[in-house]
PAMAR-437311 format. One record per residue (C-alpha): residue number from 1; x, y, z. Coordinates in pm, 1 decimal. Example, Ala and Ser with C-alpha at 12.3 -4.5 7.8 and 13.67 -1.06 7.14 Angstrom:
  num        px        py        pz
    1    1230.0    -450.0     780.0
    2    1367.0    -106.0     714.0
END
This chain:
  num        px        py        pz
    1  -22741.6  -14338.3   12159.9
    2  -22877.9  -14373.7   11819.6
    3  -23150.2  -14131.0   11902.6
    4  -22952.0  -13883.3   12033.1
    5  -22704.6  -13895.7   11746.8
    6  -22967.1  -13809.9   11462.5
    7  -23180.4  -13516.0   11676.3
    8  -22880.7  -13382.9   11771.3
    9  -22765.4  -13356.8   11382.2
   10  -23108.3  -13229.4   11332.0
   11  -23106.3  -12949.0   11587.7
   12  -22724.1  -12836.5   11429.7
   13  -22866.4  -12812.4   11127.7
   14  -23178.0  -12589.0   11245.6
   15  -22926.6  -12386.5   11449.3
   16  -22756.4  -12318.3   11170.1
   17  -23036.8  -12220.2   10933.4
   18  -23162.2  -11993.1   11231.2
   19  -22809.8  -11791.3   11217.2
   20  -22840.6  -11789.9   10836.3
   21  -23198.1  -11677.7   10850.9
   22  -23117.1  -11399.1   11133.6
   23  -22855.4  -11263.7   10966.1
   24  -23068.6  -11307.9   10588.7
   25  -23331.6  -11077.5   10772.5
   26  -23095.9  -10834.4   10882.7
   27  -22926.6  -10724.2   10535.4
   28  -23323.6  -10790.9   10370.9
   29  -23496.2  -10511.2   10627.2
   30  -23165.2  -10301.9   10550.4
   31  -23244.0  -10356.5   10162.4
   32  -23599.9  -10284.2   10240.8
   33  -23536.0   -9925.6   10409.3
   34  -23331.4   -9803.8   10134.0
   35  -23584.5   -9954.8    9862.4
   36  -23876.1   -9796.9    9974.4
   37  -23763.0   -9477.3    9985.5
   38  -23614.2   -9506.8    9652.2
   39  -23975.3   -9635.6    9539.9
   40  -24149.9   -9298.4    9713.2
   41  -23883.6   -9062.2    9577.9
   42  -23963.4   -9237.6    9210.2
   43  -24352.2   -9234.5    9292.1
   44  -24343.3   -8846.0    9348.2
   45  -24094.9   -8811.0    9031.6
   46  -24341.2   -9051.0    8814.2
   47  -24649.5   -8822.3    8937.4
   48  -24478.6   -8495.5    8885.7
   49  -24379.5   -8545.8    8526.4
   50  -24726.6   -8714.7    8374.4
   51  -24817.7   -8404.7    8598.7
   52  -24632.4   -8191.7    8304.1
   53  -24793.3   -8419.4    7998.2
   54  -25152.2   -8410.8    8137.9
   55  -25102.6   -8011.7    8098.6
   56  -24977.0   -8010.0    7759.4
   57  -25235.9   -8231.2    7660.8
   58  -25516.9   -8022.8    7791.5
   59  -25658.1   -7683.5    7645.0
   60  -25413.5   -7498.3    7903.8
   61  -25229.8   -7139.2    7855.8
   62  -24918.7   -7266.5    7847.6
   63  -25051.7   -7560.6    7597.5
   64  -25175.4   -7254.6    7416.8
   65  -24859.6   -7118.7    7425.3
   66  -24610.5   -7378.1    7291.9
   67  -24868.6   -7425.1    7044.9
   68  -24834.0   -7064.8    6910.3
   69  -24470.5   -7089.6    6928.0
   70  -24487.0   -7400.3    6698.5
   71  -24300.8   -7611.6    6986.9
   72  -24603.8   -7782.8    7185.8
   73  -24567.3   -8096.1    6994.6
   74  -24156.0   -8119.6    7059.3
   75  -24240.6   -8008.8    7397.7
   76  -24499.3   -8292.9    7478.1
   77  -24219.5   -8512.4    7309.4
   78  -23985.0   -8439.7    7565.0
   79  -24233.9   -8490.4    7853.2
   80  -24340.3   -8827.9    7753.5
   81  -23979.9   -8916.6    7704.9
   82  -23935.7   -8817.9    8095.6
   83  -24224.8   -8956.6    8218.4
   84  -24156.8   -9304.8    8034.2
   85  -23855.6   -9233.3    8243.1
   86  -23982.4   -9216.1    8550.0
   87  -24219.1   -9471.0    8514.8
   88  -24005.7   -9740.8    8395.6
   89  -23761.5   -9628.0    8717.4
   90  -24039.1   -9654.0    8929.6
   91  -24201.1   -9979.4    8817.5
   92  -23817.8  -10110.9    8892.8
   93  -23815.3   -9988.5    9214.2
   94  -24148.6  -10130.5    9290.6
   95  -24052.0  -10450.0    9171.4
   96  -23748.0  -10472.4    9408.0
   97  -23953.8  -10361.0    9670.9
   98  -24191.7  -10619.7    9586.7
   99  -23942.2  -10899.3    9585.2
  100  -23768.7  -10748.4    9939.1
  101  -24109.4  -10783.7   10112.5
  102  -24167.8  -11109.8    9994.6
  103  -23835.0  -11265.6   10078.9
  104  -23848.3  -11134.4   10395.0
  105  -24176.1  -11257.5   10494.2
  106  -24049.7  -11644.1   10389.3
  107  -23733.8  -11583.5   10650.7
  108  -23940.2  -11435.6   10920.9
  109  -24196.3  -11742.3   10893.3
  110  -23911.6  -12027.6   10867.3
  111  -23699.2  -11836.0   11147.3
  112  -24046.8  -11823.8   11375.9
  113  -24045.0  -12227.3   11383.4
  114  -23714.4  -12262.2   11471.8
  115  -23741.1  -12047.9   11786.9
  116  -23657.7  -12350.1   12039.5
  117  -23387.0  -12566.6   11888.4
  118  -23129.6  -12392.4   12111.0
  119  -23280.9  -12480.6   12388.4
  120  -23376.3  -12837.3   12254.6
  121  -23017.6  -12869.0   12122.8
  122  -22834.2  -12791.9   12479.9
  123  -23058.5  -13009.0   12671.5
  124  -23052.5  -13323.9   12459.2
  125  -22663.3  -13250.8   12429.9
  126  -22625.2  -13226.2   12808.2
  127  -22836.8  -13558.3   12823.1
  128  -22567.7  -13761.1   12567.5
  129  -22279.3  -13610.8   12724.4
  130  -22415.7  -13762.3   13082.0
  131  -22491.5  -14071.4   12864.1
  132  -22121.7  -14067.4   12709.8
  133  -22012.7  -14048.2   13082.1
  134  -22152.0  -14319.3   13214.2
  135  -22065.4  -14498.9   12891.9
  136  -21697.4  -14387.9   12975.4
  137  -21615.6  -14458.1   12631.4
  138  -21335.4  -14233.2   12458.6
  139  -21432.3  -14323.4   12112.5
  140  -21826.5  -14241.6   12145.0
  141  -21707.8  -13907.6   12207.5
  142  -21481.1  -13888.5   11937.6
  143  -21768.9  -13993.7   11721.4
  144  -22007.8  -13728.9   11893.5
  145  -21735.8  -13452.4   11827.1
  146  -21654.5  -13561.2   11447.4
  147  -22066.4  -13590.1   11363.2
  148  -22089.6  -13232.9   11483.4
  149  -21818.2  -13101.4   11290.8
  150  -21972.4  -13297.4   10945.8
  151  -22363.5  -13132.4   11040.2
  152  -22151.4  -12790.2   11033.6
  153  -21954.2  -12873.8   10710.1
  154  -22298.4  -12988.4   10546.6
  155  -22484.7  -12672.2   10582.5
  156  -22151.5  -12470.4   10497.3
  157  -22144.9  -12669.4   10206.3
  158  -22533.0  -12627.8   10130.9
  159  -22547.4  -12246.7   10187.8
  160  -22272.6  -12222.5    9943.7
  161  -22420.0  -12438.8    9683.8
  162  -22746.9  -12193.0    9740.7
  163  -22539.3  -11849.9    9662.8
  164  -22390.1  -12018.7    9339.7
  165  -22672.6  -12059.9    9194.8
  166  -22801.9  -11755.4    9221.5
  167  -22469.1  -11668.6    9105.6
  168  -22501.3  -11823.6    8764.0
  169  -22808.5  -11720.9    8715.5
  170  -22729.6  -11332.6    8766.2
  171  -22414.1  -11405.8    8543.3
  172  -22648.0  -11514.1    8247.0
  173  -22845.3  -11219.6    8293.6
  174  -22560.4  -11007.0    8306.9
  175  -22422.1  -11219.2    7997.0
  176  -22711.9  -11139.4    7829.8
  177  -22692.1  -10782.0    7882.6
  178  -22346.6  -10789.9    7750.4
  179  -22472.1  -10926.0    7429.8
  180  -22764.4  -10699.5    7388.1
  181  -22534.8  -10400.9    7415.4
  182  -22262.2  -10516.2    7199.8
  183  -22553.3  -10587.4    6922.8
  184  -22699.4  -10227.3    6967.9
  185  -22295.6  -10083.4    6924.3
  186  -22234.1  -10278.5    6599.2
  187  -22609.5  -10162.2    6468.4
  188  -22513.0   -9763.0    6584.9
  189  -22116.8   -9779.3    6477.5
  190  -22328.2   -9865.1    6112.6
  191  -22607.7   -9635.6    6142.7
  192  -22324.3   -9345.1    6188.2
  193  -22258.2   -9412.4    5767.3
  194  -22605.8   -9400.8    5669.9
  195  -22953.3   -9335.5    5781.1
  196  -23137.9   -9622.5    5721.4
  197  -23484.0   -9683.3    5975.8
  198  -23440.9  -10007.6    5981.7
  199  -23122.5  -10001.3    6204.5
  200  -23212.2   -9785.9    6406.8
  201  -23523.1   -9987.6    6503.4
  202  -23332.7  -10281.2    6553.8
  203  -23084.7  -10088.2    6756.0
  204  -23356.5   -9971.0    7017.3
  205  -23503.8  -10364.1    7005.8
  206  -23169.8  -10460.3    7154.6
  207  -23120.5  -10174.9    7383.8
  208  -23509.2  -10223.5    7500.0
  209  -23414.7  -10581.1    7588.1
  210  -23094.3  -10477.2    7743.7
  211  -23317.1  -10240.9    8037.0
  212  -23567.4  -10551.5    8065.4
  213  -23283.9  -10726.5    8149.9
  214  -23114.9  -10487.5    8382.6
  215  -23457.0  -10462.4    8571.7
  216  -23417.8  -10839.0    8633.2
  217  -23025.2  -10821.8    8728.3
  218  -23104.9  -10536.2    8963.7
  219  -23319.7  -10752.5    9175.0
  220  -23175.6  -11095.6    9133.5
  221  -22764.9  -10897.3    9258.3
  222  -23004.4  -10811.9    9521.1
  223  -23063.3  -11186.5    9602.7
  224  -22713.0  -11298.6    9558.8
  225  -22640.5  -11035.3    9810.5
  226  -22875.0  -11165.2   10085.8
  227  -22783.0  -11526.2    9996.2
  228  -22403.0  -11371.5   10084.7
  229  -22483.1  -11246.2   10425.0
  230  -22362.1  -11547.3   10625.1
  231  -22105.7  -11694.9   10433.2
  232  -21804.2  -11579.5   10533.5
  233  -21632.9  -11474.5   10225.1
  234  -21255.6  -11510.3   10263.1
  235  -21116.5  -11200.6   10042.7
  236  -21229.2  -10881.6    9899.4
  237  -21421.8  -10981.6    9599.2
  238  -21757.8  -10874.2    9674.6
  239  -22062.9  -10725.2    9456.5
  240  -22091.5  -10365.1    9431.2
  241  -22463.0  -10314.2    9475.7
  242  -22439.6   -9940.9    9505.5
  243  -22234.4   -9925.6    9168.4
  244  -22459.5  -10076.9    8978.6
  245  -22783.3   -9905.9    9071.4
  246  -22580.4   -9557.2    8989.4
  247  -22536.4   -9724.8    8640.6
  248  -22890.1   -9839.9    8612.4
  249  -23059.1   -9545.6    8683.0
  250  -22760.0   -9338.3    8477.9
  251  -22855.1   -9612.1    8182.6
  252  -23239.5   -9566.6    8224.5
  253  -23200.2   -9154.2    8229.5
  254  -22967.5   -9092.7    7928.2
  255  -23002.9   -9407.1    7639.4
  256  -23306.0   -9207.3    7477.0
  257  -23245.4   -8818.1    7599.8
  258  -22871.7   -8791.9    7451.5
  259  -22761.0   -8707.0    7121.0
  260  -22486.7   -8964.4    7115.9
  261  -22635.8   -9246.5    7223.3
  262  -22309.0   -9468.4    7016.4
  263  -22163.6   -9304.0    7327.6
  264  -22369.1   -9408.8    7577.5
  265  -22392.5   -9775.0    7489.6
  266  -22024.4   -9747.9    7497.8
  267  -22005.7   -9636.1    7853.0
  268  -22269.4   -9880.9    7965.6
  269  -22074.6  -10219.4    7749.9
  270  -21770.5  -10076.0    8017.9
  271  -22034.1  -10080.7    8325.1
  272  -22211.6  -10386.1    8215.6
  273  -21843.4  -10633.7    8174.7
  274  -21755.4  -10471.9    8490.2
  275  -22042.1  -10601.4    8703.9
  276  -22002.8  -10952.6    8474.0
  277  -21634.4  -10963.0    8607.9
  278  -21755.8  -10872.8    9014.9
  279  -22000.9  -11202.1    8982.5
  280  -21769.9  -11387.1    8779.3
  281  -21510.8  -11343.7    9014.4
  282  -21737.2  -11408.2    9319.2
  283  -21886.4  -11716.0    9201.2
  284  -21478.3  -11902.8    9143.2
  285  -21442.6  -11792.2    9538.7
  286  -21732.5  -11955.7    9661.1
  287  -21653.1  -12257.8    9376.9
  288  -21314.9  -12293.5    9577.4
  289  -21454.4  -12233.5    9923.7
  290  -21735.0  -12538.1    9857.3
  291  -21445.5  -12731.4    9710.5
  292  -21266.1  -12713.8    9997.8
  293  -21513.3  -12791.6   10225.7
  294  -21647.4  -13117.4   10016.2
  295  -21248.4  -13215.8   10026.5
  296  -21263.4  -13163.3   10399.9
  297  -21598.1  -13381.1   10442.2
  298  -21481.2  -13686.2   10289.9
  299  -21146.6  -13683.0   10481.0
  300  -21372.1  -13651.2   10797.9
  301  -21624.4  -13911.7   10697.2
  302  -21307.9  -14159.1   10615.4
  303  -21198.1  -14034.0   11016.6
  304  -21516.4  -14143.2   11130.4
  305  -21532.9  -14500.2   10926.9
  306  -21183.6  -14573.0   11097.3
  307  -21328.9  -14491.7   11482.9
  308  -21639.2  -14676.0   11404.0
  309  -21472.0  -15016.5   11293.5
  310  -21214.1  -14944.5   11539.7
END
């Protein structure tokens, strides 16, 4: 009985992680569809406008031109602004891509050697519920029923431990962001008094760090979504992937094209605290959801002692 007891914990467990994993691969190809083409569209973007600064550079007529006209060296400024642009959107995009690809390839290998535990799992159950029969005892099968029920409450309680901590650790990014921006607002609310270079090179340090930053967050929300796909969140707090990317790509077009950039950091402190408060709020639910769950273990472990020593 013995036997059957731990292989039969062992095959929940895989049974479990093979749900997890199917459903992990599900949301990651979905992730990986809509990143790609993101990643093309930024590719042809990226080409396009080092396109327009590989013409202004050369000995071309309309080089010529702006140079007549006094402008080509304001004009190649602009360019290079929009193909850093472009570039730095389409390195991000590349990177998610990157990280999609590779996550998915981990889930499809794991999920591949887990492709007969069903079967294993119904046939050895079958065997110790003949075995429970002949045993005729009530109370071995109130023990099989109760070690079931603990297998399922130990990966619940497992696959939420997994989504919290990617949890925190997008919530320090995030944090960080936060920080970064509120820096760059008190260094641009000063340099509206006086003109002094200094500032404003220390203002575009800490917005510079703040879009390193937001490259990481984009990708690591993207984990904490994936990590969300089988735990059954119960309420309506839930990360707005889709938001966030609009402000990302808003952030990377506009912090060094606008004229009021004291503005613009403004607007992205509001988008920034707002995506802090979605994973804040995320990671209490799962934090009372694993609570729960531990609370609901040791009352069913304390079940089990009192069966066993009868």
């Amino acid at each position: 009985m013995a036997y059957f007891d731990e292989r039969l914990k062992e095959l929940h467990k895989q049974k479990s992680q093979k749900k997890r994993l199917e459903a992990m691969i599900v949301e990651l190809k979905q992730q990986e569809d809509e990143v790609a083409k993101k990643t093309a569209e930024f590719e042809r973007i990226k080409k396009k406008e080092q396109l327009d600064v590989d013409k202004l550079e050369r000995k071309t007529i309309k080089a010529l031109f702006f140079t007549l006209a006094g402008t080509k060296e304001e004009k190649l400024s602009q360019e290079r602004q929009e193909a850093y642009v472009a570039a730095m959107k389409y390195d991000a995009a590349k990177r998610d891509l990157e990280g999609i690809v590779a996550d998915l390839h981990i889930c499809e290998t794991e999920l591949n050697q887990l492709t007969d535990c069903e079967a294993e799992y119904e046939h050895l159950l079958e065997q110790k519920k003949n075995s429970i029969k002949q045993e005729a005892s009530k109370r071995a099968n109130e023990v099989m029923l109760l070690e079931k029920d603990l297998a399922g409450l130990e990966h619940e309680i497992t696959e939420l431990e997994e989504a919290l901590d990617v949890g925190y650790e997008a919530f320090d990014l995030v944090d960080g962001i936060v920080h970064e921006l509120d820096e760059a607002h008190k260094l641009a609310e000063w340099d509206t008094f006086m003109d002094n270079m200094l500032l404003d090179i220390q203002k575009q340090e800490h917005i510079k760090n703040a879009q390193d930053s937001i490259a990481d967050l984009r990708n690591k929300l993207r984990r904490f979504k994936t990590e969300l796909a089988d735990v059954n969140i119960e309420g309506d707090i839930q990360i707005e992937m889709d938001d966030f990317s609009k402000f990302a790509d808003w952030f990377f077009d506009n912090i060094f094209t606008d004229w009021d950039i004291k503005a613009k950091i403004e607007n992205s402190q509001v988008q920034a605290e707002e995506t802090r408060a979605q994973i804040t709020g995320t990671i209490n639910l799962l934090k009372d959801m694993r609570d729960e769950r531990m609370k609901n273990r040791i009352e069913m472990e304390e079940e089990l002692e009192e069966i066993i020593v009868g």
